[in-house]
C-alpha positions as protocol buffer text, in pm:
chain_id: "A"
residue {
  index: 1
  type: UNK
  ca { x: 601 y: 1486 z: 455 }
}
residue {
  index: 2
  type: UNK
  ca { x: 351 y: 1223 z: 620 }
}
residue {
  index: 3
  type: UNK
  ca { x: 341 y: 896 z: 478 }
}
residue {
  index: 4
  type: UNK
  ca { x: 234 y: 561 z: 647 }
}
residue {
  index: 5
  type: UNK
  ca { x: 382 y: 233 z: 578 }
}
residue {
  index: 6
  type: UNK
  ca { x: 167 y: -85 z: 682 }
}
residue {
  index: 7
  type: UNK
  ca { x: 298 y: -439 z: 657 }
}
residue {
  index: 8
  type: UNK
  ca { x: -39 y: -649 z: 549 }
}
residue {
  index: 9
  type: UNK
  ca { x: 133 y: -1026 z: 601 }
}
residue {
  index: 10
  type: UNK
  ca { x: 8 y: -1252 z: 301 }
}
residue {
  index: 11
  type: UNK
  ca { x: -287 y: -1097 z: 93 }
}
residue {
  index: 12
  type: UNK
  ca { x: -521 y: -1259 z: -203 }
}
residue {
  index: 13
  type: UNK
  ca { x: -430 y: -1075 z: -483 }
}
residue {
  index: 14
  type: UNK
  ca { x: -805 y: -936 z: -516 }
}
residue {
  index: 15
  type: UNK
  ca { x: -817 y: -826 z: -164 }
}
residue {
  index: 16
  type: UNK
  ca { x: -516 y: -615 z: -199 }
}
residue {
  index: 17
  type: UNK
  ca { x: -638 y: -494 z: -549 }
}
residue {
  index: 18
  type: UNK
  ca { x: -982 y: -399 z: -360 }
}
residue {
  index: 19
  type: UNK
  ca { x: -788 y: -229 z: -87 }
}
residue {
  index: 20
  type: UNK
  ca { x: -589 y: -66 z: -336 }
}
residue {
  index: 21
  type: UNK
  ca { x: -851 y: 131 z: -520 }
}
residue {
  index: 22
  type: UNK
  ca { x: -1030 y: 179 z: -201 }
}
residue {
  index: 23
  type: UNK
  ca { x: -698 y: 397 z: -46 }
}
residue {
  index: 24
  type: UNK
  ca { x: -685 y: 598 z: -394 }
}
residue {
  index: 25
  type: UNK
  ca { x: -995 y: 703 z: -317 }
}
residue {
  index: 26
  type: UNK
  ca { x: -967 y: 780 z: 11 }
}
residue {
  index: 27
  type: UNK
  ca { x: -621 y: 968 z: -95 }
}
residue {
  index: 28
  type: UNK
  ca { x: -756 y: 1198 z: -360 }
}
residue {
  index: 29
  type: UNK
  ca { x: -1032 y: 1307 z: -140 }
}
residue {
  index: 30
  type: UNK
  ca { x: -746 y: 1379 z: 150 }
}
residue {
  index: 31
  type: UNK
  ca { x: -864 y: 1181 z: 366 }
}
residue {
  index: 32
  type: UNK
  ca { x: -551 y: 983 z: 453 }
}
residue {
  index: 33
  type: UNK
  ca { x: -183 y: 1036 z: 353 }
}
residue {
  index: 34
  type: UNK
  ca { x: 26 y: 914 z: 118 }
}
residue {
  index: 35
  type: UNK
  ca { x: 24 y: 549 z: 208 }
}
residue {
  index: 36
  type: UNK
  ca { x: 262 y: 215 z: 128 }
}
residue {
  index: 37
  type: UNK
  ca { x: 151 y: -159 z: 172 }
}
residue {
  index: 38
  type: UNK
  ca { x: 423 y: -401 z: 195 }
}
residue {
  index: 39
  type: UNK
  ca { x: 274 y: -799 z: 105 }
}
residue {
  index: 40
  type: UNK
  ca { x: 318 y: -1096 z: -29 }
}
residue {
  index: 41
  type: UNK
  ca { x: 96 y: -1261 z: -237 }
}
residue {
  index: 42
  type: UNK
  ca { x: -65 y: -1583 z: -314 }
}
residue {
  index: 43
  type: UNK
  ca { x: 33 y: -1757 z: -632 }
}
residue {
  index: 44
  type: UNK
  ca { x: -149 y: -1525 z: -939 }
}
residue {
  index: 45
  type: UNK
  ca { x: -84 y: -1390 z: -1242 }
}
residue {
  index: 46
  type: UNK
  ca { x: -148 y: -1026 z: -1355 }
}
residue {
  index: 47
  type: UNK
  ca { x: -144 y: -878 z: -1692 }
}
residue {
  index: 48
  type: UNK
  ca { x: -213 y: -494 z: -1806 }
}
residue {
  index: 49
  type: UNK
  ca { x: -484 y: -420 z: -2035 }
}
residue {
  index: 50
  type: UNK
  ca { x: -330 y: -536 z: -2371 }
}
residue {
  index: 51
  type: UNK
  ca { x: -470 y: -749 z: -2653 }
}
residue {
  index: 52
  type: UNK
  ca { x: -158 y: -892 z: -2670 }
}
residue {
  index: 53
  type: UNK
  ca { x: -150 y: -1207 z: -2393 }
}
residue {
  index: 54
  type: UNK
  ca { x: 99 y: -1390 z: -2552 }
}
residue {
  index: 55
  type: UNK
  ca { x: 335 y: -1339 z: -2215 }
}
residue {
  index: 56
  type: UNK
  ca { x: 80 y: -1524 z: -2072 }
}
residue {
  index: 57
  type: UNK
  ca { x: 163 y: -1858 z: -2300 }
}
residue {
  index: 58
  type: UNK
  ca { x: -90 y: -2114 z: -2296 }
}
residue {
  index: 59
  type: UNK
  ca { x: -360 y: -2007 z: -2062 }
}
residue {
  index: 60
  type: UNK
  ca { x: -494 y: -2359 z: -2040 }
}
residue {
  index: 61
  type: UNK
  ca { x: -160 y: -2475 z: -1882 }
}
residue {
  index: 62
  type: UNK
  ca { x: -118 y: -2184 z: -1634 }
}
residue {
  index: 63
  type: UNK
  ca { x: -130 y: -2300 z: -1266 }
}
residue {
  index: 64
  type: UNK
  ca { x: -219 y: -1992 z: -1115 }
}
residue {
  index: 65
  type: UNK
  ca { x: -531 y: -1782 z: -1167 }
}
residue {
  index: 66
  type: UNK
  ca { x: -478 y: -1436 z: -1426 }
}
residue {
  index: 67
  type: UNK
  ca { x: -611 y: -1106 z: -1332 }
}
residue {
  index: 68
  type: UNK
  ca { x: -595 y: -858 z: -1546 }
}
residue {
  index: 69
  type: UNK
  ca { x: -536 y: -518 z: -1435 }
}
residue {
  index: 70
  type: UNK
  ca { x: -470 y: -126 z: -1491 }
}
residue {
  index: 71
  type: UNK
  ca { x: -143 y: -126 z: -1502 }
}
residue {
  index: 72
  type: UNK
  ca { x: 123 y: -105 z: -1816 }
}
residue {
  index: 73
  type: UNK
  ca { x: 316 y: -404 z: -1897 }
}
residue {
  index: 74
  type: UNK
  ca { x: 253 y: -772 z: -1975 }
}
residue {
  index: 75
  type: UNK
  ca { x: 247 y: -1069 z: -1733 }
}
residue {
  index: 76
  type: UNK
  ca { x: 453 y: -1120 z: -1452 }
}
residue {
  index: 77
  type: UNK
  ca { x: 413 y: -1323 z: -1134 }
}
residue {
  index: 78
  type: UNK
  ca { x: 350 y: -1291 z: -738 }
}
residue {
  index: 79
  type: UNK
  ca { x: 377 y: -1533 z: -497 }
}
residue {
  index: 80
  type: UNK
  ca { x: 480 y: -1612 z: -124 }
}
residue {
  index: 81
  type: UNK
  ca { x: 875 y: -1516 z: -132 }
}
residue {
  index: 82
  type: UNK
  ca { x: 817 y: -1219 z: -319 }
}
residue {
  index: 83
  type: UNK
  ca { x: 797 y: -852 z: -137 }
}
residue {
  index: 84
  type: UNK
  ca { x: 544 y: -669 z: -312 }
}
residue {
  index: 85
  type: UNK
  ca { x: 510 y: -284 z: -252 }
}
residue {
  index: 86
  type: UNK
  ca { x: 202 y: -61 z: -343 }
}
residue {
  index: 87
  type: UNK
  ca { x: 220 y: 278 z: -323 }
}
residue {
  index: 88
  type: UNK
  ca { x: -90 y: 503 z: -274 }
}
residue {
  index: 89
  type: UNK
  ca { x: 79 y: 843 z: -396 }
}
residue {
  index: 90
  type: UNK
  ca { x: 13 y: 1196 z: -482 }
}
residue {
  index: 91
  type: UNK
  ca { x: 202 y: 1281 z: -760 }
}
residue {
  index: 92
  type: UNK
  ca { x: 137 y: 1654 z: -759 }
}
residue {
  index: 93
  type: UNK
  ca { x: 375 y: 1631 z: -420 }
}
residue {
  index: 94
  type: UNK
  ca { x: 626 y: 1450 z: -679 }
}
residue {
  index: 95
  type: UNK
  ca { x: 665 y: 1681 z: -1015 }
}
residue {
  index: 96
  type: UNK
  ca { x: 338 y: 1477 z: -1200 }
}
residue {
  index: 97
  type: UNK
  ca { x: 635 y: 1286 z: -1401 }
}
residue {
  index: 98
  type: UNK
  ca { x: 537 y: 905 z: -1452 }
}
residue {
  index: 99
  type: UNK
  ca { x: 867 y: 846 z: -1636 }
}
residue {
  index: 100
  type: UNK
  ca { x: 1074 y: 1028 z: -1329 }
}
residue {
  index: 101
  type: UNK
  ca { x: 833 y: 824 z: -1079 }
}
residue {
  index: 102
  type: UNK
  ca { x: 916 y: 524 z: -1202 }
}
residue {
  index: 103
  type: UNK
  ca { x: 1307 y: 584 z: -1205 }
}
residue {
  index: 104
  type: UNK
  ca { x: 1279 y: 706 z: -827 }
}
residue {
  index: 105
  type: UNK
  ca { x: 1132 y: 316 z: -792 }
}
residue {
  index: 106
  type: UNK
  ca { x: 1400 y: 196 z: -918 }
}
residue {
  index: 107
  type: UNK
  ca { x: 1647 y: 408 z: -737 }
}
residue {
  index: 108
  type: UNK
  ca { x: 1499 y: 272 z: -417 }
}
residue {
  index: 109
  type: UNK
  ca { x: 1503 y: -91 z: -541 }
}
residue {
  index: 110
  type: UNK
  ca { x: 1901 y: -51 z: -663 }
}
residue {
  index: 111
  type: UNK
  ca { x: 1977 y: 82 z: -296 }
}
residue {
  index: 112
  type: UNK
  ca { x: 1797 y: -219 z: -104 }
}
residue {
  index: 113
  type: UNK
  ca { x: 1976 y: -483 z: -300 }
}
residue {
  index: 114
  type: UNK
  ca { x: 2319 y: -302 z: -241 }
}
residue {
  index: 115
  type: UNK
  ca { x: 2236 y: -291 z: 159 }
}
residue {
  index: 116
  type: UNK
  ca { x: 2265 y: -678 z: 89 }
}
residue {
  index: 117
  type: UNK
  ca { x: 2605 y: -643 z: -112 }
}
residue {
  index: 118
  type: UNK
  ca { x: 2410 y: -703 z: -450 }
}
residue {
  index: 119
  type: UNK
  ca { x: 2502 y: -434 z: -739 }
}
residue {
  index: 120
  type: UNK
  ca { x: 2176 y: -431 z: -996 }
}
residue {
  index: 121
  type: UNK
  ca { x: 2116 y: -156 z: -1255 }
}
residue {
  index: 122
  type: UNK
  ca { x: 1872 y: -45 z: -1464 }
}
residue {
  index: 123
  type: UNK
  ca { x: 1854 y: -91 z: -1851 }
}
residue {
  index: 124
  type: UNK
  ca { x: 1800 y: 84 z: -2125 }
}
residue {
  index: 125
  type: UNK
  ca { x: 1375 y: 87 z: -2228 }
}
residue {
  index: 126
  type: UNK
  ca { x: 1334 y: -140 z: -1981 }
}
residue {
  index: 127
  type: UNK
  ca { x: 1170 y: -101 z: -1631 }
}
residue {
  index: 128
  type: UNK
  ca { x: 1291 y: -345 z: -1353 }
}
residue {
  index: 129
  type: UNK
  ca { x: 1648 y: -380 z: -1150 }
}
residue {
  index: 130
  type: UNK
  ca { x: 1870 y: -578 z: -1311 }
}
residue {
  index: 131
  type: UNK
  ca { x: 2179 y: -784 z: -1286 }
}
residue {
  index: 132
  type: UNK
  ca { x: 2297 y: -763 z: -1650 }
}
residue {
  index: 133
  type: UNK
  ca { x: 1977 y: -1040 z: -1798 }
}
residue {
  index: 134
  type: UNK
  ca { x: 1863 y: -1150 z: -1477 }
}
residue {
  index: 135
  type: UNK
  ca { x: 1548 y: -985 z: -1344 }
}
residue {
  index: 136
  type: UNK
  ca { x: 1504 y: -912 z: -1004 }
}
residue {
  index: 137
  type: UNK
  ca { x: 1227 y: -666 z: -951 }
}
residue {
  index: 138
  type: UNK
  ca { x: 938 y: -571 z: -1199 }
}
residue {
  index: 139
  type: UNK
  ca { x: 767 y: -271 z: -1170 }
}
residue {
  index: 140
  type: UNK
  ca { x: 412 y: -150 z: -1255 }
}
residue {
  index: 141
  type: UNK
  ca { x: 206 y: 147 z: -1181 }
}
residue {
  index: 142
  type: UNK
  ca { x: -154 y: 281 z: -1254 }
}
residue {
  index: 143
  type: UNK
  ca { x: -257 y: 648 z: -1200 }
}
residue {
  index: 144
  type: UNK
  ca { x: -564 y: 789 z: -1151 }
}
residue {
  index: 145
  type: UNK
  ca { x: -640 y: 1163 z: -1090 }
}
residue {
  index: 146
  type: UNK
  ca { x: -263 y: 1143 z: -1030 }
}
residue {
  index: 147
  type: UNK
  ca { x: -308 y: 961 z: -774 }
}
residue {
  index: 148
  type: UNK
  ca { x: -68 y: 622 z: -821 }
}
residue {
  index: 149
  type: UNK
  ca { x: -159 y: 257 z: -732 }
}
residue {
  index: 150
  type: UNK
  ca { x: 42 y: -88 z: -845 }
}
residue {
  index: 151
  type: UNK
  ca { x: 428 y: -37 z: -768 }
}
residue {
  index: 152
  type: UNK
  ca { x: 643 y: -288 z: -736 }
}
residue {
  index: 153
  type: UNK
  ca { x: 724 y: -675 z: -716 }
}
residue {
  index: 154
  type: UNK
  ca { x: 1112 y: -762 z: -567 }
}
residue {
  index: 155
  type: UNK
  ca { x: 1199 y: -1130 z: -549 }
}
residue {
  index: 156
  type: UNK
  ca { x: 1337 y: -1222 z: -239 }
}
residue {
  index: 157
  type: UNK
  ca { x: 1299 y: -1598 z: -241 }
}
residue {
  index: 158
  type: UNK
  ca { x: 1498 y: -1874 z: -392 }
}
residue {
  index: 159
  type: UNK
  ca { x: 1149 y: -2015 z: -532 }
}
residue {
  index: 160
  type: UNK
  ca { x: 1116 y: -1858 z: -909 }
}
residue {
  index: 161
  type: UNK
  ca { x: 873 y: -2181 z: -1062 }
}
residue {
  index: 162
  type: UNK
  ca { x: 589 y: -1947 z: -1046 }
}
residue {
  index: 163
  type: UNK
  ca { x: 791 y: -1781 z: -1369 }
}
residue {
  index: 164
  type: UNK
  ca { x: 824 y: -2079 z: -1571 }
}
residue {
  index: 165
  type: UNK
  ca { x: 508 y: -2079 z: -1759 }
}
residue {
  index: 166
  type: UNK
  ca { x: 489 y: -1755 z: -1879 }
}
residue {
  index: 167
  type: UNK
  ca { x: 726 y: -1493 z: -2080 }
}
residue {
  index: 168
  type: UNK
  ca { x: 812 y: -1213 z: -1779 }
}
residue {
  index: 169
  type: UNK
  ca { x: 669 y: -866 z: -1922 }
}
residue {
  index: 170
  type: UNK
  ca { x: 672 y: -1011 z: -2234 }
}
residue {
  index: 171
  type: UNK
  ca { x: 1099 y: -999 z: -2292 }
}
residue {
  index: 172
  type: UNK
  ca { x: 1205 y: -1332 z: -2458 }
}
residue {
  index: 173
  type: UNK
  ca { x: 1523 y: -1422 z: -2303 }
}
residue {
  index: 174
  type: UNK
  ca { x: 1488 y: -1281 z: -1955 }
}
residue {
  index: 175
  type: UNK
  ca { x: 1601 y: -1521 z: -1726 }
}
residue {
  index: 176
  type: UNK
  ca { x: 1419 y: -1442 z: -1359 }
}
residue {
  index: 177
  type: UNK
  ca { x: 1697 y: -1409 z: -1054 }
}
residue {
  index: 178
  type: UNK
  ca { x: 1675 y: -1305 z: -694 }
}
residue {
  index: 179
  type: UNK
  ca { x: 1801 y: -1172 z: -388 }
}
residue {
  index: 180
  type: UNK
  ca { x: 1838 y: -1494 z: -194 }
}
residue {
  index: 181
  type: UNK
  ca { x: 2014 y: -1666 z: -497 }
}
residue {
  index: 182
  type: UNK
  ca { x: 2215 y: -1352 z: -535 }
}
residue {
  index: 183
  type: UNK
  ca { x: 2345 y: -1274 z: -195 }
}
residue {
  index: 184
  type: UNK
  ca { x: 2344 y: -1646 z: -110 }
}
residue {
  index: 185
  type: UNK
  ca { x: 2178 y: -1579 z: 199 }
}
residue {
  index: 186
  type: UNK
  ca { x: 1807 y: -1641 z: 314 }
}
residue {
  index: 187
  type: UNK
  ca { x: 1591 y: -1294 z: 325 }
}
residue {
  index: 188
  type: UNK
  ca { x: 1269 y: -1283 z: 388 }
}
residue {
  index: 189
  type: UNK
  ca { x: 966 y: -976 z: 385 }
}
residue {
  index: 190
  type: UNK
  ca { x: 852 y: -944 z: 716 }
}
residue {
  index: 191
  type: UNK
  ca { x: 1228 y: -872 z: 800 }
}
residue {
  index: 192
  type: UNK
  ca { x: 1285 y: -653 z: 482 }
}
residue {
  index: 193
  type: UNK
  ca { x: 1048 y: -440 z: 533 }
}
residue {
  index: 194
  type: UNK
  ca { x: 1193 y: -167 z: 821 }
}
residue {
  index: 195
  type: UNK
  ca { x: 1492 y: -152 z: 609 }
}
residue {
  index: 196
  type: UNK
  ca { x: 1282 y: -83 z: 275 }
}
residue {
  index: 197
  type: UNK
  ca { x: 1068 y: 170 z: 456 }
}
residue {
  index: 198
  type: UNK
  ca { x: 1368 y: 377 z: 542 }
}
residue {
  index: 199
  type: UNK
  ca { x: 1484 y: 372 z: 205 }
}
residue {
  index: 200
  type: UNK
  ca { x: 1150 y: 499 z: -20 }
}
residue {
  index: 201
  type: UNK
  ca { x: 1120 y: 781 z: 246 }
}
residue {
  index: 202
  type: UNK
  ca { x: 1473 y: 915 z: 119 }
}
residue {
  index: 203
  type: UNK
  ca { x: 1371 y: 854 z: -220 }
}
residue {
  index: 204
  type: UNK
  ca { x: 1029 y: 1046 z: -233 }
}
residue {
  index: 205
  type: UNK
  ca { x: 1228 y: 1293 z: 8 }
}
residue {
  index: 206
  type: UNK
  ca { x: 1470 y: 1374 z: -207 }
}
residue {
  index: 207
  type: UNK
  ca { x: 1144 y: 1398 z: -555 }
}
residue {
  index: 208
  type: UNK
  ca { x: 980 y: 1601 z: -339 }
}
residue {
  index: 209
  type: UNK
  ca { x: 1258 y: 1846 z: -299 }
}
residue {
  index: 210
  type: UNK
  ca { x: 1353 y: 1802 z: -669 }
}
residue {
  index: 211
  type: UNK
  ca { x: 987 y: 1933 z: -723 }
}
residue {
  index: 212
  type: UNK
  ca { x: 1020 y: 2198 z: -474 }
}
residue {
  index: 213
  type: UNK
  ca { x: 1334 y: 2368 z: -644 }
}
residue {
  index: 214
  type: UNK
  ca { x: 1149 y: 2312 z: -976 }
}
């Protein structure tokens, strides 16, 4: 099962949303395998395609830009610090389950905070890894022609101010952790990546063999 992994450094959010939509196409014509980016971003805002933007607070105050885009879910943050995956995926390889997708996510995400001695779960209705109400990773996808796009945000830095002003995917209460404050020891993307690489090809390994039996 071919899929390439590229490491694209620091990436406006709009370039990486451009490059996104560019590699779905490019996918669901087959001209290029099932493909993850690994980033970071500069400081933004995103929201899914909701009329309610009350996650977003007082838009006035915000001191980041707000795009919104086609993904489910209310605001959350990206910034420098935080390893953001996208994943460019044909879901007819992977049992064309969103809800089963988006577990296998968070498999992957539970696994790379334990190869750092942190245990996180999952919680009920919610999507994310958690460490009973402290959010570490948010997760968001968008499909088209089952083809997915969006994926995941996992915060690796210390830095969380970027959180302050808004309401995280809209949960009152959640208070934003992560792996640095966690493990108590610095951890940074560039060096993540090989490690999270590894660890998404066992997961979609182990869906697409899941699908296969099916």
């Amino acid at each position: 099962m071919e899929i390439d992994f590229q490491y694209l450094g620091r990436v406006e959010y709009e370039e990486g949303l451009r490059l996104q939509n560019e590699l779905v196409d490019k996918r669901y014509a087959g001209e290029i395998p099932d493909t993850v980016l690994f980033l970071e971003h500069e400081p933004v805002y995103t929201i899914g395609r909701t009329r309610d933007r009350s996650s977003l607070g007082n838009l006035a105050s915000l001191p980041h830009p707000v795009v919104e885009i086609n993904r489910g879910g209310q605001a959350t943050y990206h910034g420098p610090g935080q390893m953001v995956g996208y994943l460019i995926l044909d879901l007819h390889a992977y049992g064309k389950d969103l809800h089963t997708y988006l577990r296998c996510i968070e498999s992957f995400l539970i696994d790379f905070c334990q190869t750092h001695g942190v245990e996180t779960e999952r919680r009920d209705g919610l999507t994310g890894v958690w460490i009973e109400n402290r959010k570490l990773a948010s997760i968001g996808v968008g499909v088209r022609k089952w083809i997915t796009m969006h994926g995941f945000g996992l915060n690796l830095a210390k830095d969380l101010s970027g959180y302050e002003s808004i309401t995280p995917c809209g949960i009152s209460g959640v208070e934003m952790s992560s792996l640095e404050k966690e493990a108590n020891t610095e951890i940074t993307v560039a060096e993540s990546t090989l490690k999270m690489e590894q660890l998404i090809r066992n997961a979609l390994a182990d869906l697409h063999q899941e699908t296969v039996v099916k």
